[in-house]
C-alpha positions as CSV (number, residue, x, y, z in Angstrom):
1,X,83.5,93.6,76.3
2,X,82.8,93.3,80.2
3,X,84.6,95.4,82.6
4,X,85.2,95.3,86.1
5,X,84.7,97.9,88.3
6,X,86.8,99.1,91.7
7,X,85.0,100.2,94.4
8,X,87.0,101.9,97.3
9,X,83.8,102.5,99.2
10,X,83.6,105.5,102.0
11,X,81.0,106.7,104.0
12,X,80.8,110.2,102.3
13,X,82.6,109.5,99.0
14,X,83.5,106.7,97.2
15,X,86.0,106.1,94.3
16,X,85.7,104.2,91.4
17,X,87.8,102.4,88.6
18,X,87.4,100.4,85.6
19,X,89.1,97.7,84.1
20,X,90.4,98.1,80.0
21,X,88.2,95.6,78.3
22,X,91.2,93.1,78.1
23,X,91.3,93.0,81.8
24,X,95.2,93.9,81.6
25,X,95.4,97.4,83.8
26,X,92.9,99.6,85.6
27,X,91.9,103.3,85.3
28,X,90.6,106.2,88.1
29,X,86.9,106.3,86.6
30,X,85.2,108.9,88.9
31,X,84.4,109.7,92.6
32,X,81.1,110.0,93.2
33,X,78.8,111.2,96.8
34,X,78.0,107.6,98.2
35,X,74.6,108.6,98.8
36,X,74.3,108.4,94.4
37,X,76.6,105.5,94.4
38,X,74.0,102.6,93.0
39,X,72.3,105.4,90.9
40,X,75.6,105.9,89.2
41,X,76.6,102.4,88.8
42,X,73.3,101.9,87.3
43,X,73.4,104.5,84.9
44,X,76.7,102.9,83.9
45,X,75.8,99.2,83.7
46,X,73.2,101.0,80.9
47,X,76.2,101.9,78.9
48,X,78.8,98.9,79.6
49,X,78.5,95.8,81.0
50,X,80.2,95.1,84.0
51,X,81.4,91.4,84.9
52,X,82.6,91.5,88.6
53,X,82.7,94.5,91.3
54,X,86.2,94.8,93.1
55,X,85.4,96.0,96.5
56,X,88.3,97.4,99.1
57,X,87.7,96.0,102.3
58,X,89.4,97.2,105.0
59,X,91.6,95.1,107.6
60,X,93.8,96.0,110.4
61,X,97.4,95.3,110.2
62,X,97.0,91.8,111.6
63,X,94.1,90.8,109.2
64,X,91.4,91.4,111.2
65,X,88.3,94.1,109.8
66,X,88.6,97.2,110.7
67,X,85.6,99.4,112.4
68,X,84.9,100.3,108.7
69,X,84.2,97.0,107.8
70,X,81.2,97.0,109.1
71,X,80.0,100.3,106.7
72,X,81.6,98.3,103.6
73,X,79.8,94.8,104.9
74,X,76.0,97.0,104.4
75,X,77.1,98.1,101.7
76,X,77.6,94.7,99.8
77,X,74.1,94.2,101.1
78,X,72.7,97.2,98.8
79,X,75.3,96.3,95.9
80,X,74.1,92.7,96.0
81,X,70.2,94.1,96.1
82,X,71.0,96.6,92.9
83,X,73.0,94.1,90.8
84,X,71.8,90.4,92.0
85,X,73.8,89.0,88.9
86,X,77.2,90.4,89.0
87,X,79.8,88.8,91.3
88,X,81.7,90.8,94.3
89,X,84.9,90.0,95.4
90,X,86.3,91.8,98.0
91,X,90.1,93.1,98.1
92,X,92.7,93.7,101.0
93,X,92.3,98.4,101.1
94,X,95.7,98.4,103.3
95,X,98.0,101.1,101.5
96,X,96.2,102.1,99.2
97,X,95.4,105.6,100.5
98,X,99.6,106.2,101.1
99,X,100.1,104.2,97.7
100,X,97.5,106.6,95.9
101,X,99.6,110.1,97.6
102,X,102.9,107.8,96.4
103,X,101.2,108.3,92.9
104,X,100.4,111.9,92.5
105,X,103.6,112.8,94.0
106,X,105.7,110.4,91.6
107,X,103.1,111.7,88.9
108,X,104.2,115.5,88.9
109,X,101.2,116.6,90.6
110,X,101.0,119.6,92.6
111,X,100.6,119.7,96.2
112,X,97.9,121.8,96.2
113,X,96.2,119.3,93.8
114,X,96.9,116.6,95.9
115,X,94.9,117.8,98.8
116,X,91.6,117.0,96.8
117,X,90.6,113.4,98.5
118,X,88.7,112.6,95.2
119,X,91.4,112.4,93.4
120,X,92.8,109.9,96.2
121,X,90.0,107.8,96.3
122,X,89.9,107.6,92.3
123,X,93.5,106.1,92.4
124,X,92.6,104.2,95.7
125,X,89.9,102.4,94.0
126,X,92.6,102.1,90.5
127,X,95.2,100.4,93.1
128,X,92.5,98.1,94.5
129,X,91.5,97.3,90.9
130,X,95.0,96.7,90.0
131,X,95.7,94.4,92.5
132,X,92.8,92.4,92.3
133,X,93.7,91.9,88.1
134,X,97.7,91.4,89.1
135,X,96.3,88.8,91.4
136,X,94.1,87.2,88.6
137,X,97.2,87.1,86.2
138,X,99.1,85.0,89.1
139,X,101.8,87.5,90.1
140,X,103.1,87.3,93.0
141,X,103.2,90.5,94.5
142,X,100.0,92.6,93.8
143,X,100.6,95.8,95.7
144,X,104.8,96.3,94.8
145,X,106.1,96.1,98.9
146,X,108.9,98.5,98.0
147,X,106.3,101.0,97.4
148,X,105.6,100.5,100.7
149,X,106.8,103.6,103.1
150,X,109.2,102.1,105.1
151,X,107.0,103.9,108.3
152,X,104.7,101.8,107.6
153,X,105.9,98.7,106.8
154,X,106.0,95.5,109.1
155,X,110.2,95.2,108.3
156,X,111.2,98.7,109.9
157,X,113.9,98.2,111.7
158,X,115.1,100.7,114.5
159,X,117.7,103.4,113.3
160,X,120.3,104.3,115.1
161,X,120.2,108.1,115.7
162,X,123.5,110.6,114.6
């Protein structure tokens, strides 16, 4: 069956994630030097077919792009080049970094593991997969707000100090 395929796209490394072939949840696939990122995606459209790219794009807080929109806009241009048949759609990136630490931590995983960035941007591009297929189901709620740090959500309210 076709999969999908996350893309949360960096200028030196860049994750990836697959959808299951029912399209129900999303898995960390690899993270791979962005310089070999069609080359890869190639090799694996030789062994599965892939239906839609999922790519993060990043937005400010107010909705706008962000300065790395730009390095995610050329690369659309190159995905669109390599794979003129497969649809893109792109995917709010906000969180997903924090999200992806919320994880591993939740997860068990040691905090010296943690500090590899490939293992974030593996569950970056998982989360951005995620949301995208939660989206496609009609929930309402992709991303779950309460997983949201409070520091970094629009609701913090001021504390008063002891």
């Amino acid at each position: 069956m076709d999969r999908l395929i996350g893309i949360d796209y960096g200028k030196k490394r860049t994750g990836l994630a697959v959808s299951d072939p029912l399209r129900i949840f999303s898995s960390a696939l690899d993270t791979v030097d962005t310089a070999k990122l069609i080359d890869y995606l190639k090799n694996y459209a030789q062994k599965e077919t892939i239906e839609r790219f999922v790519v993060g794009y990043p937005v400010n807080m107010d909705g706008t792009p962000s300065e790395a929109a730009a390095d995610v806009k050329s690369f659309l241009g190159q995905l669109e080049k390599a794979f003129p048949g497969i649809p893109v759609s792109l995917e709010d990136e906000r969180f997903t970094s924090v999200l992806a630490h919320r994880i591993m931590i939740d997860g068990g995983m040691k905090a010296s593991d943690r500090k590899d960035k490939k293992s974030v941007d593996r569950i970056s591009a998982a989360i951005i997969l995620q949301s995208y297929l939660d989206r496609a189901k009609g929930a309402v709620f992709a991303v779950d707000p309460e997983a949201v740090p409070e520091s970094l959500s629009r609701r913090v309210t001021k504390r008063k100090r002891k």
